[in-house]
RODO-2510 file (C-alpha; in nm, 4 decimals, decimal comma):
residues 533
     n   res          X          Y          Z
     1     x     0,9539    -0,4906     1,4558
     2     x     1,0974    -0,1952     1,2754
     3     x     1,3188     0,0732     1,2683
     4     x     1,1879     0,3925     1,3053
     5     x     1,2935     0,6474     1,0496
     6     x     1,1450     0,9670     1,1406
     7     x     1,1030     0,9314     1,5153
     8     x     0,9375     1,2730     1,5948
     9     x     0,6120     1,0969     1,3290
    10     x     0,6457     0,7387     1,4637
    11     x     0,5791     0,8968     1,8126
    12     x     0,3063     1,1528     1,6858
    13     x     0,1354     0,8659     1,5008
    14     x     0,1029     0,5840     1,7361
    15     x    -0,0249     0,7803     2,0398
    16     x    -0,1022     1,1580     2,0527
    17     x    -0,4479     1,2687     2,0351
    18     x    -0,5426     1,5605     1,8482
    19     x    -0,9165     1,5977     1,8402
    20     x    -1,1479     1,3144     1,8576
    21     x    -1,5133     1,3387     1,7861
    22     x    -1,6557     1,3819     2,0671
    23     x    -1,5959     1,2631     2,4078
    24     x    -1,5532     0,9108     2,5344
    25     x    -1,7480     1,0088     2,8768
    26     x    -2,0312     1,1430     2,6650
    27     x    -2,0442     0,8462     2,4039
    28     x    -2,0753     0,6565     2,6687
    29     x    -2,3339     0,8531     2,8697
    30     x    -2,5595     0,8139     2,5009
    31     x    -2,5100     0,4739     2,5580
    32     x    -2,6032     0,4092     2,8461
    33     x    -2,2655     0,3564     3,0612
    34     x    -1,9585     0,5516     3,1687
    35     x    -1,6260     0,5607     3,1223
    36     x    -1,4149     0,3693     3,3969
    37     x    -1,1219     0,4774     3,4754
    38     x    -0,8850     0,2507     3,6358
    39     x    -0,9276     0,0271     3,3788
    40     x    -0,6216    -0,1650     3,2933
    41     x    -0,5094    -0,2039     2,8823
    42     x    -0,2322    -0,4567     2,7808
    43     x    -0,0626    -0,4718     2,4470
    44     x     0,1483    -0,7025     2,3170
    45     x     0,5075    -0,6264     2,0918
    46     x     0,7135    -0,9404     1,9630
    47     x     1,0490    -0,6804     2,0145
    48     x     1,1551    -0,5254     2,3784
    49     x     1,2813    -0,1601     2,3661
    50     x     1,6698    -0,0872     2,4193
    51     x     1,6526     0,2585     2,5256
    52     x     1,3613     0,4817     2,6342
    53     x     1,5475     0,8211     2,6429
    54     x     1,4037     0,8940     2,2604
    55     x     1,7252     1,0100     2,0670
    56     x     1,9423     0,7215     2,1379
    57     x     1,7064     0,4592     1,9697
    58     x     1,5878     0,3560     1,6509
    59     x     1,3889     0,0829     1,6656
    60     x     0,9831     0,0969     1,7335
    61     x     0,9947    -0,0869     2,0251
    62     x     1,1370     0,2011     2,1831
    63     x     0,9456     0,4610     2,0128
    64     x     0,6237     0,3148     2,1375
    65     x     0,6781     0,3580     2,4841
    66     x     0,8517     0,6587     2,4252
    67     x     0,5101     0,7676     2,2559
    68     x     0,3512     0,7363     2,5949
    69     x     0,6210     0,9034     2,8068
    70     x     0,7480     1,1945     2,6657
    71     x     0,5853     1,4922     2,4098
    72     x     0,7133     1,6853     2,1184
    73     x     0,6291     2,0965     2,0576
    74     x     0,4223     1,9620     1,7598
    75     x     0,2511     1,6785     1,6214
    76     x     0,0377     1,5144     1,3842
    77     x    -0,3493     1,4804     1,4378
    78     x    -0,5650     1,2358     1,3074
    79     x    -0,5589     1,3809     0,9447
    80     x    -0,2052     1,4302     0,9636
    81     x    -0,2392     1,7627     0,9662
    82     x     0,0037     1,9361     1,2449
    83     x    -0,1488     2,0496     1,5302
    84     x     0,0078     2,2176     1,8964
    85     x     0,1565     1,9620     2,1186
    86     x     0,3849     2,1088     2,3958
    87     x     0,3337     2,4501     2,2287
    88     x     0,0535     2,5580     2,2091
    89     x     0,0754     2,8037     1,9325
    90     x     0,3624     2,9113     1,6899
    91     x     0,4309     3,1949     1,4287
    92     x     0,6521     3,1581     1,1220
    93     x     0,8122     3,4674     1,0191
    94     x     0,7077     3,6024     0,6794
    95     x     1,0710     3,4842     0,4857
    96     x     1,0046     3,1281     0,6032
    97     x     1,3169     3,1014     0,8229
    98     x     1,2467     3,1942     1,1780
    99     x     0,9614     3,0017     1,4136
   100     x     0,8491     3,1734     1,7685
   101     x     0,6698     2,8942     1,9895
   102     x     0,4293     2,9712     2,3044
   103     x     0,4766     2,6849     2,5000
   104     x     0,1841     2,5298     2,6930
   105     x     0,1649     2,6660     3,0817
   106     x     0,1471     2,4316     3,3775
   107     x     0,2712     2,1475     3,2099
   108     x     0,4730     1,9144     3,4709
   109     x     0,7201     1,6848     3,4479
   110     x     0,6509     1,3471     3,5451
   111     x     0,8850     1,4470     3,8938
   112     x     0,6451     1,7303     3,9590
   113     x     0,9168     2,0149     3,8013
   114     x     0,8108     2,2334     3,5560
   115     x     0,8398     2,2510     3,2099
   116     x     0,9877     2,5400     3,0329
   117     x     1,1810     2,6622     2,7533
   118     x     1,5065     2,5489     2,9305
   119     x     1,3917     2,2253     2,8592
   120     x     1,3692     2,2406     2,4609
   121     x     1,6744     2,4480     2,4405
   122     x     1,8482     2,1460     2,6351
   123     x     1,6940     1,8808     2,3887
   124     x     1,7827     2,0921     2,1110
   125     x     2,2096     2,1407     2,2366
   126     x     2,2203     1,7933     2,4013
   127     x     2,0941     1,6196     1,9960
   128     x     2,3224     1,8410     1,8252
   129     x     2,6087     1,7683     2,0562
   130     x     2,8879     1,5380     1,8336
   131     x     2,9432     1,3486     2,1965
   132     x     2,5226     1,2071     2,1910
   133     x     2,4962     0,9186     1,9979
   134     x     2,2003     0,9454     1,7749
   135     x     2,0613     0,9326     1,4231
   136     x     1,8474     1,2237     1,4302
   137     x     2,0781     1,5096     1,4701
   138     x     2,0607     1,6474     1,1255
   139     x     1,7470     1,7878     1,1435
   140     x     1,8401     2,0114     1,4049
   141     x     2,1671     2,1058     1,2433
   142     x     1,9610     2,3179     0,9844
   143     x     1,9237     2,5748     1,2857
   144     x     2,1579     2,8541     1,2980
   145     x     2,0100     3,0076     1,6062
   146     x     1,7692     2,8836     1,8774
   147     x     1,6893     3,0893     2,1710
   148     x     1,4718     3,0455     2,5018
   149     x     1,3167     3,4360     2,5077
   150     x     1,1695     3,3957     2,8939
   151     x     1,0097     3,0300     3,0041
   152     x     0,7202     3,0162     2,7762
   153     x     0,8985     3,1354     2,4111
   154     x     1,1304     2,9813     2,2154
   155     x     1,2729     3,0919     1,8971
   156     x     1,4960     2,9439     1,6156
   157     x     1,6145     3,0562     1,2661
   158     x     1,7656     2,9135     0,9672
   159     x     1,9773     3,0155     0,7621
   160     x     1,8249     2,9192     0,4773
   161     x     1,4939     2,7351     0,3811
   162     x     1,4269     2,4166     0,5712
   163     x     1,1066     2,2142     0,4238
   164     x     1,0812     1,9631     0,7744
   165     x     1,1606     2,2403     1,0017
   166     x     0,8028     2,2658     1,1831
   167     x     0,7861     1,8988     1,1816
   168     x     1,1306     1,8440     1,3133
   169     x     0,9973     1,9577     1,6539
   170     x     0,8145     1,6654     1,6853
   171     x     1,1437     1,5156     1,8503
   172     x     1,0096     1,4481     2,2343
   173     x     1,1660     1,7013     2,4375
   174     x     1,3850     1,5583     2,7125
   175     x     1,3786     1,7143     3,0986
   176     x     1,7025     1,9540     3,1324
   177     x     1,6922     1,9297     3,5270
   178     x     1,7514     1,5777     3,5097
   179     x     2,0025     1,5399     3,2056
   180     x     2,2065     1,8866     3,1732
   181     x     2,5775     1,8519     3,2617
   182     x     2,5723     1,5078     3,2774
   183     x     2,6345     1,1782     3,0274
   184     x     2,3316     1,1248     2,8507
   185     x     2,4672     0,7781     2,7286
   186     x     2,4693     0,7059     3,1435
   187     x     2,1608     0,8483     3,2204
   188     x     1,9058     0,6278     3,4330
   189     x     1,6549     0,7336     3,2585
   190     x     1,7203     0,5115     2,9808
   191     x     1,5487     0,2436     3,1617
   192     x     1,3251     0,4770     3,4201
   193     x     1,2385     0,7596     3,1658
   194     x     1,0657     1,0803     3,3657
   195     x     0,8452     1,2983     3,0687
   196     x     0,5418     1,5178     3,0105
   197     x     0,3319     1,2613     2,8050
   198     x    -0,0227     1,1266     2,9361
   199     x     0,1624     0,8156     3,0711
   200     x     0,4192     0,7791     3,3723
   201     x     0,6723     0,5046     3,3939
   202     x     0,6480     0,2915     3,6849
   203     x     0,8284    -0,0356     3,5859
   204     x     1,0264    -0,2728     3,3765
   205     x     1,0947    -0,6183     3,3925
   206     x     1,3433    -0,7133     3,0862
   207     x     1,2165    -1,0139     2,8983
   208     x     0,8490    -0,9811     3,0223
   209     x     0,7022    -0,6003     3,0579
   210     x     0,6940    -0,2521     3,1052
   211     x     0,4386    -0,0897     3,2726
   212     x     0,3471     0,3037     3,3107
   213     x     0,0802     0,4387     3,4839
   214     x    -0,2272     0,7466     3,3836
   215     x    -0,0370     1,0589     3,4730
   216     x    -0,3283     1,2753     3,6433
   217     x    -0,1472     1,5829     3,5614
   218     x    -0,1591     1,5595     3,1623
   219     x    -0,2646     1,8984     2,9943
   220     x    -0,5033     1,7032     2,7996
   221     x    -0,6865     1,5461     3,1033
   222     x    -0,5667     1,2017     3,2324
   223     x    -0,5987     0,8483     2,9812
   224     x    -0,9138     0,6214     3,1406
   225     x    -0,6864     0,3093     3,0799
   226     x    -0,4326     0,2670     3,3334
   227     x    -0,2198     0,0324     3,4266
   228     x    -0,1444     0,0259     3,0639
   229     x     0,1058    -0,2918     3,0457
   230     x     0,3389    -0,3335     2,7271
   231     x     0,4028    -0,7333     2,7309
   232     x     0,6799    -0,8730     2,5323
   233     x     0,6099    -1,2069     2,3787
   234     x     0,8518    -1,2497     2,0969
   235     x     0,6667    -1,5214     1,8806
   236     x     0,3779    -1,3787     1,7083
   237     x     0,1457    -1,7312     1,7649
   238     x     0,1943    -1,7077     2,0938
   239     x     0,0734    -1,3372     2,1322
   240     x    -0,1861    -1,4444     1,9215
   241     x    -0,2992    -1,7136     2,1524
   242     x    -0,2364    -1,4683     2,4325
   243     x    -0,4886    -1,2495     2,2458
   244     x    -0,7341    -1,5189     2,2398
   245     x    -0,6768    -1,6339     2,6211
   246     x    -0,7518    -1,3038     2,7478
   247     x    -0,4265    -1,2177     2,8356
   248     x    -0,3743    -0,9177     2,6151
   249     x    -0,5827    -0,6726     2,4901
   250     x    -0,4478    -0,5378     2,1999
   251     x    -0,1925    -0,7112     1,9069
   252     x    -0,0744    -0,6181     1,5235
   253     x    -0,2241    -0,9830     1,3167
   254     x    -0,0302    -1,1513     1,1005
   255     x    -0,2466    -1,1588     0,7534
   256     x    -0,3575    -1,5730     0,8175
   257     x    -0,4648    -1,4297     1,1335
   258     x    -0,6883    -1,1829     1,0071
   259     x    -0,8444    -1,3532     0,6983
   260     x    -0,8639    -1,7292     0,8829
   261     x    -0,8308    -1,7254     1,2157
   262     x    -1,0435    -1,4582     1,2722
   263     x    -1,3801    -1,4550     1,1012
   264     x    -1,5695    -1,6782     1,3781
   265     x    -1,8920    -1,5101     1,5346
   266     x    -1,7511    -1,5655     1,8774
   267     x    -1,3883    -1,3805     1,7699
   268     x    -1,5684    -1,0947     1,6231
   269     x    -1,8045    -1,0663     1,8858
   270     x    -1,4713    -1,0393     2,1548
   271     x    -1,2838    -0,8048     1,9409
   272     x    -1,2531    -0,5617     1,6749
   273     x    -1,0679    -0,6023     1,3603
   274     x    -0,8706    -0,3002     1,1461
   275     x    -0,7239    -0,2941     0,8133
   276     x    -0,5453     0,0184     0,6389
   277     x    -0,2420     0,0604     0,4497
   278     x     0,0972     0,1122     0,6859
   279     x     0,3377     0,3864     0,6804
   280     x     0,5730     0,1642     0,6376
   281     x     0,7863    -0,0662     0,3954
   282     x     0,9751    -0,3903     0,3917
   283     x     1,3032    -0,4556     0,1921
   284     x     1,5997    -0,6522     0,1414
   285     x     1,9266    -0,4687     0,2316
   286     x     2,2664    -0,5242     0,0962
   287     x     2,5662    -0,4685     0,2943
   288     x     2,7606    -0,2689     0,0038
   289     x     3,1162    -0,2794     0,2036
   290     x     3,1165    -0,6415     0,0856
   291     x     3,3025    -0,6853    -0,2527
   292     x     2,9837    -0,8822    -0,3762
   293     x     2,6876    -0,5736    -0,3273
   294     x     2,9416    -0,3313    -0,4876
   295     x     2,8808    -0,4732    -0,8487
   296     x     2,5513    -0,3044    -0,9289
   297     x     2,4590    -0,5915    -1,1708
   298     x     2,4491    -0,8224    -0,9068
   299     x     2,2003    -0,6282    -0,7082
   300     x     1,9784    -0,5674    -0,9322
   301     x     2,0137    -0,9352    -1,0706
   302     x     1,8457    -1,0176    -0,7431
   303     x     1,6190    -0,8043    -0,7295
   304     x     1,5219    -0,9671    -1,0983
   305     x     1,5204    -1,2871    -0,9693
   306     x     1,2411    -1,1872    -0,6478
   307     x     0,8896    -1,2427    -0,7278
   308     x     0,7073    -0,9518    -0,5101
   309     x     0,3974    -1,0524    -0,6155
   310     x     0,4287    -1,3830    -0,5373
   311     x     0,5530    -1,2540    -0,1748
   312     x     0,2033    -1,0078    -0,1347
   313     x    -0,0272    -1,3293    -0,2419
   314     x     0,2057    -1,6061    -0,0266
   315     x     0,3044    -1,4208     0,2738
   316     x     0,0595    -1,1072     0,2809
   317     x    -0,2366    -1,3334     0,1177
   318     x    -0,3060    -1,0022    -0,1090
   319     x    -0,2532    -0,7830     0,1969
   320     x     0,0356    -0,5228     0,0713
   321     x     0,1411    -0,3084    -0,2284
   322     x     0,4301    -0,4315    -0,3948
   323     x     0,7318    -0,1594    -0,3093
   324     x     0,8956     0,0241    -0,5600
   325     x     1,1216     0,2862    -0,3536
   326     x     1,0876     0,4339     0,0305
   327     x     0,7055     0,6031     0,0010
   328     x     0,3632     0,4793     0,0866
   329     x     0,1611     0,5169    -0,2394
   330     x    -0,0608     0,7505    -0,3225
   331     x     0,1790     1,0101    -0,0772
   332     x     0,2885     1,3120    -0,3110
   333     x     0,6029     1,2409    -0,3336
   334     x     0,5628     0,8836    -0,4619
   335     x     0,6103     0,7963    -0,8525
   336     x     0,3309     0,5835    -0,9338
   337     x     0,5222     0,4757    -1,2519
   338     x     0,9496     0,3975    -1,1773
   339     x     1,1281     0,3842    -1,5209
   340     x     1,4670     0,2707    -1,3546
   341     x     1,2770    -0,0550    -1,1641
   342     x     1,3997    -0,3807    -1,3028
   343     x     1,0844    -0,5924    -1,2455
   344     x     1,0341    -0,9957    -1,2215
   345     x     1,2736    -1,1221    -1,5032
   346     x     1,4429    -1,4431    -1,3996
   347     x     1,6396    -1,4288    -1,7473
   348     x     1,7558    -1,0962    -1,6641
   349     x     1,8348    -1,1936    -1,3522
   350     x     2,0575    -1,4782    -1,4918
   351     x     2,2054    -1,2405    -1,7658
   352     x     2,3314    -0,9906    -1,5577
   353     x     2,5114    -1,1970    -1,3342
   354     x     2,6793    -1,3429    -1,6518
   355     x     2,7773    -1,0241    -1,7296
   356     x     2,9096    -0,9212    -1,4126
   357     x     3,1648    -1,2706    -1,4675
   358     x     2,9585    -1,5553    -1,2675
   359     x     2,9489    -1,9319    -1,4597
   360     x     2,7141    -2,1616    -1,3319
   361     x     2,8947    -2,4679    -1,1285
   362     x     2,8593    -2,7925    -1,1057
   363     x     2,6804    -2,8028    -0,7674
   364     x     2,4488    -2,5136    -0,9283
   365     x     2,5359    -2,2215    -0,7634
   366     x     2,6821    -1,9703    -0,9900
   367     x     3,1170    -1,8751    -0,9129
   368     x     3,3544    -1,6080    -0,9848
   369     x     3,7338    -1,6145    -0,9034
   370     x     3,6376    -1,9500    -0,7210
   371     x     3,4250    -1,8121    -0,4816
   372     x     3,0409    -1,8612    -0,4435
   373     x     2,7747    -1,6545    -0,5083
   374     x     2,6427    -1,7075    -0,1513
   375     x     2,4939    -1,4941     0,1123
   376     x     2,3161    -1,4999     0,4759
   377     x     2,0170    -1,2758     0,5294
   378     x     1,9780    -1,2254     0,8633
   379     x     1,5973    -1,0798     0,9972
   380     x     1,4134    -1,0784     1,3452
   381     x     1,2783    -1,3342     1,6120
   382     x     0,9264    -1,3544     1,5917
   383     x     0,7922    -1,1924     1,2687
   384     x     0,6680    -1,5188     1,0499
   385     x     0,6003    -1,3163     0,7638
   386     x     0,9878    -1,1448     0,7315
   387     x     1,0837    -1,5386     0,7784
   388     x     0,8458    -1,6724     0,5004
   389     x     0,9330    -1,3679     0,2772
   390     x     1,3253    -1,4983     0,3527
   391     x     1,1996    -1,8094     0,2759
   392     x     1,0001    -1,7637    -0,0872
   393     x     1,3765    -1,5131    -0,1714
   394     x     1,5626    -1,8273    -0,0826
   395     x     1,3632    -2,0781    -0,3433
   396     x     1,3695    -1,7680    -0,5656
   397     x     1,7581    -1,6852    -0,5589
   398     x     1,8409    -2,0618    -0,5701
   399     x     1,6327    -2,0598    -0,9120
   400     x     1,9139    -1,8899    -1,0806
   401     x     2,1983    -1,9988    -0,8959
   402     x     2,2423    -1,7729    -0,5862
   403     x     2,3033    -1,9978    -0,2468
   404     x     2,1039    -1,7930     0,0489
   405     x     2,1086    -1,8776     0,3948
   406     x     1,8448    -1,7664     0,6679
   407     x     1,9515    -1,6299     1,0146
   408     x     1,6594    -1,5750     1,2205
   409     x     1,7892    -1,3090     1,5482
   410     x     1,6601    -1,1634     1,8733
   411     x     1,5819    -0,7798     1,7937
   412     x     1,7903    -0,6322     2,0486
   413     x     2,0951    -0,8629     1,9679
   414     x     2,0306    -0,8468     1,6281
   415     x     2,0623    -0,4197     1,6776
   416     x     2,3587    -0,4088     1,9122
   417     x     2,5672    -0,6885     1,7310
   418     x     2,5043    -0,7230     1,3651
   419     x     2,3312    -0,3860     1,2766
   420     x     2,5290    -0,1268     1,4746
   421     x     2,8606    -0,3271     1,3734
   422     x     2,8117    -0,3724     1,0293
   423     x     2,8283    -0,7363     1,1168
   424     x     2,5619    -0,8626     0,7985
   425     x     2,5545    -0,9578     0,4479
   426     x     2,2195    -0,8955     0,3812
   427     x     1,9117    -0,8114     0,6418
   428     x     1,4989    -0,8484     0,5822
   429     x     1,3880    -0,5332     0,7381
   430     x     1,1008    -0,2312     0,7602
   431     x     1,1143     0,1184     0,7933
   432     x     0,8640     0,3582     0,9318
   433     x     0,7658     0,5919     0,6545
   434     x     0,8135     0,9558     0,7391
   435     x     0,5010     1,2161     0,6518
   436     x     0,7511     1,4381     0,5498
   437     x     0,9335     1,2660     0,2757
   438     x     1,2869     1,3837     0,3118
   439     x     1,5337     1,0912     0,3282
   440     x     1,8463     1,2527     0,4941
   441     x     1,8824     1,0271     0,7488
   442     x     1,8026     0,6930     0,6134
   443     x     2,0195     0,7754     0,2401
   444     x     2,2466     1,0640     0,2786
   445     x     2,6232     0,9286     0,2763
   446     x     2,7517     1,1324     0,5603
   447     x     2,4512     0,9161     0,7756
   448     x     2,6364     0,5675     0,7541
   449     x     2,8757     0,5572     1,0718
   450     x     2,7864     0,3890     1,3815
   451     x     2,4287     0,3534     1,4514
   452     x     2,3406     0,5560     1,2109
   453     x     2,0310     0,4851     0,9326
   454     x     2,2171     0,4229     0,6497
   455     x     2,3811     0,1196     0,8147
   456     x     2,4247    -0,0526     0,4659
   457     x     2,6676     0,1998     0,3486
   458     x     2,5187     0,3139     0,0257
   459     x     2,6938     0,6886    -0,1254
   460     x     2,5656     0,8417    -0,4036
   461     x     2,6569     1,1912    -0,5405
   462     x     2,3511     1,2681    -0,7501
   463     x     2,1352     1,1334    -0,4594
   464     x     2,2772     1,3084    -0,1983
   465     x     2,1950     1,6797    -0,4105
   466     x     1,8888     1,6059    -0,4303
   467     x     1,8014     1,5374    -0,0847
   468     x     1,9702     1,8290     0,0021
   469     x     1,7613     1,9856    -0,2776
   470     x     1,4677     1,8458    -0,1753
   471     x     1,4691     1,9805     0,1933
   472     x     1,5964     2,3000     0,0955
   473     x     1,2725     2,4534    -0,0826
   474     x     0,9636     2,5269     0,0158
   475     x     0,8177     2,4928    -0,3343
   476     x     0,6318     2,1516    -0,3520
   477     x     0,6698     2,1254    -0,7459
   478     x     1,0283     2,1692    -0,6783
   479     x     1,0724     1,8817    -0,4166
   480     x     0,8186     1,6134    -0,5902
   481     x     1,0859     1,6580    -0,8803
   482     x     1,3732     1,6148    -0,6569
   483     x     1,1735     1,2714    -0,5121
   484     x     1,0542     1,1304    -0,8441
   485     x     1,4434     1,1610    -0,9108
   486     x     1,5549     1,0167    -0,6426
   487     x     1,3074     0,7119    -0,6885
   488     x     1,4871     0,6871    -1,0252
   489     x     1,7804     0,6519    -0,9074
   490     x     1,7521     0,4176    -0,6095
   491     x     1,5524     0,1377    -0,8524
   492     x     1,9022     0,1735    -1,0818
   493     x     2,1486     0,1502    -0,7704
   494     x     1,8852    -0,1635    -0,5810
   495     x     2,0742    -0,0385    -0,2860
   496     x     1,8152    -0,2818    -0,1368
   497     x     1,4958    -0,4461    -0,3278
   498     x     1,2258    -0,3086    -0,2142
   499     x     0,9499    -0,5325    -0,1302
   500     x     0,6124    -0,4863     0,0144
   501     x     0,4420    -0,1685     0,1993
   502     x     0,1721    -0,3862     0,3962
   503     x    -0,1573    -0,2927     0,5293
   504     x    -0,1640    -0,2702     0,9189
   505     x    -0,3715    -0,5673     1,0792
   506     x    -0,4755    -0,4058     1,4235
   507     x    -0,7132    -0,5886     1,6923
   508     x    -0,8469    -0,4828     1,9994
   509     x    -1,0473    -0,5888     2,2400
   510     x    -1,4186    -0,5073     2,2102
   511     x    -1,4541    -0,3823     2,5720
   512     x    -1,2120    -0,0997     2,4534
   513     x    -1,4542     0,1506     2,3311
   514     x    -1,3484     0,5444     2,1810
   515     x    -1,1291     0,4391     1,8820
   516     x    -1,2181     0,6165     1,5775
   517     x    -1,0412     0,4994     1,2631
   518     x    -0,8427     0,7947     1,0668
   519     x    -0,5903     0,8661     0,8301
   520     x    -0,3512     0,8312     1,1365
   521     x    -0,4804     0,4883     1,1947
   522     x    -0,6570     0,4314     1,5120
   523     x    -0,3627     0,4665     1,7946
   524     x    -0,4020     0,8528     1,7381
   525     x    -0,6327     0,8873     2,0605
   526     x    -0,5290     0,5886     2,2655
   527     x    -0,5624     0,8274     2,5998
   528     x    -0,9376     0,8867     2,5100
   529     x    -0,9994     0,4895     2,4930
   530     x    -1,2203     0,3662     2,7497
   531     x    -1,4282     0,0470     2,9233
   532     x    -1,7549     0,1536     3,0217
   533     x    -1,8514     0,1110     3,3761
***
């Protein structure tokens, strides 16, 4: 599990189709066969979702059955590129601040009502509203004016230059006959959610599944799998054995899964195997209201004392890029070469704490003002490689006198009870990494109240100009410099230690014909994914 940090790209990643090279039915006319429809498609996810109406969650549970429900103006195709979702075409107005969408025609909601320009409009008032709980109401905040021209045009403006602005309307837009003048915190539809996207909700049984069925009325023609069936089995062995039963079709591998569980002739003959880097990254997060993160020696004592490399060859077995700040490399905005990061240096580890007034005790773990250096990190049910990563940072910390304790949590308890409450000393987490590589919502200082991103609390001046900065240009030169910056400055703060960005492990079963591997991975086209008859 992870959160999601962008939502409007986790959902455009994971499930919208763009254009795929050719179609399925014809692929599998040239092979002899046709595509079934009918065909049923289950996937398997260690975390279950705790909201489906998109812009009260955060964590990628949600967002992937979100991804199937509801649809966005725009998103990104299989070269991240973006393309026309719910509009089908758009103008940007020659100073940069004003975009006019034509929104797509006969597109129903999931009820049979109509979708219009009500409905944005809606999604756009309802996110900015201070009463809606959510994380990604800043984006929309750049607008100054937003306007449904008749049912097919919509129009916004800035005030001034907005970088994300297209990309922002990504966020899945919500049904306004269904949600306007009511609570959106009481809705129903956080459990039955009604949308436009290629799949339509037809149940949920907490603990076990959700299922949705094809919705014959997509614009885009209806998916050939249907039932598709979202199991939740929280322990990633037992999915795994699941996988090999028969009893799911689809599953992410853990990295001794794919290197030596799953090389046999039979395996590979009953499924197909992926491997590309993630948009995402794993780190260790301090909880800076507690008097012991606020001493930045400490934090980037342990981040001295943490071996990443020894993580990536003993939990990832090679499988991973040792992290350095929030982007994927080889993304524009990432600094291939971080001054500011502190590096594997047990001694420096050991010296800094010195310095920040810690002796060594007699039991060996390191006291100041007779209190020990001691600390719980808390991660998620179910992931075996956050748990051995805890486990080699345990060994690692202990090394140089740091006492660490391991709390292992079901995600949804672990969200609602320790995360949203502030309730943690230190948490083993990932975030989704954004295409767009602003960091508002994840590092700005005004983002750390209640279930917002920057749940560890972390404020810093210098950072928070340059993010504004950053998203306030349209000159790429510009924001790289703000980025390399503010890579700079988050390997001096180690507001967490960055750890790993891993490469995705996707299987699928090798009945499931039409995926296509791309820059966008290979869930880009999931509704052109067939069986053959």
């Amino acid at each position: 599990m992870t959160l999601s940090r962008c939502l409007p790209l986790l959902l455009a990643l994971m499930f919208f189709a763009g254009c795929s090279q050719g179609a399925p039915e014809e692929k599998a006319r040239a092979q002899g066969g046709a595509a079934a429809r009918g065909s049923s498609f289950v996937t398997g996810s260690i975390g279950e979702p705790s909201n489906l109406i998109p812009i009260l969650s955060a964590d990628s549970a949600s967002s992937d059955v979100a991804g199937l429900v509801y649809n966005g103006l725009v998103r990104y195709d299989k070269n991240l590129k973006l393309e026309g979702d719910l509009a089908q075409s758009w103008e940007v107005s020659p100073d940069g601040l004003g975009i006019t969408f034509h929104l797509r025609r006969g597109v129903k909601w999931h009820d049979g009502h109509e979708f219009t320009s009500r409905d944005v409009l809606y999604t756009y008032r309802v996110t900015i509203d201070p009463k809606t709980p959510t994380a990604y109401a800043e984006d929309f905040k750049q607008v100054q004016t937003a306007q449904a021209v008749d049912p097919y045009t919509f129009k916004v403006r800035y005030a001034k230059p907005f970088a994300p602005a297209l990309a922002s309307w990504g966020m899945p837009v919500l049904p306004a006959h269904l949600l306007e003048g009511k609570d959106i915190t009481k809705s129903p539809l956080s459990r039955k959610p009604v949308g436009t996207g290629p799949y339509i909700f037809k149940e949920w049984v907490p603990g076990q599944r959700l299922v949705l069925e094809a919705n014959p009325h997509y614009y885009e023609g209806a998916p050939h799998l249907s039932p598709y069936v979202y199991r939740i089995i929280p322990d990633n062995s037992t999915m795994y054995m699941e996988l090999k039963a028969g009893g799911i079709d689809m599953m992410g591998l853990s990295p001794v899964q794919y290197q030596r569980q799953t090389g046999s002739r039979e395996f590979l003959a009953r499924f197909n195997k992926y491997r590309y880097p993630a948009s995402a990254y794993t780190y260790l997060g301090y909880n800076l209201r507690l008097p012991m993160f606020q001493d930045v020696r400490v934090r980037r004592a342990l981040t001295c004392a943490i071996n990443k490399e020894e993580i990536i060859q003993g939990v990832l077995l090679g499988m991973g890029q040792v992290a350095h700040g929030p982007y994927k490399p080889g993304t524009w905005a990432w600094k291939p070469k971080v001054d500011a990061d502190p590096g594997y240096d047990p001694a420096r580890a050991s010296a800094l704490l010195k310095e920040a007034g810690y002796v060594m005790g007699q039991d060996g773990i390191l006291v100041k003002d007779g209190k020990p250096l001691s600390f719980t990190i808390m991660t998620n049910q179910g992931n075996d490689q956050r748990l051995k990563c805890a486990q080699i940072i345990q060994r690692r910390l202990k090394r140089v006198g740091i006492d660490v304790k391991i709390r292992v949590m079901e995600w949804a308890s672990f969200l609602t009870n320790f995360i949203d409450k502030g309730r943690f000393e230190a948490v083993l987490l990932g975030w989704t990494i954004s295409q767009d590589p602003d960091l508002y919502d994840v590092w700005h200082s005004s983002k750390t109240g209640p279930k917002e991103l920057n749940f560890i609390g972390y404020k810093n001046t210098e950072l928070d100009r340059l993010i504004i900065e950053g998203r306030g240009t349209f000159d790429l030169a510009k924001r790289r410099d703000c980025y390399y910056r503010i890579q700079e400055i988050l390997a001096q703060d180690q507001p967490y230690t960055f750890l790993y960005v891993p490469d995705a492990l996707p299987v699928v079963s090798s009945r499931i014909k039409g995926i296509e591997p791309a820059p966008a991975g290979i869930s880009y086209n999931l509704i052109k994914w067939y069986v053959e008859q």
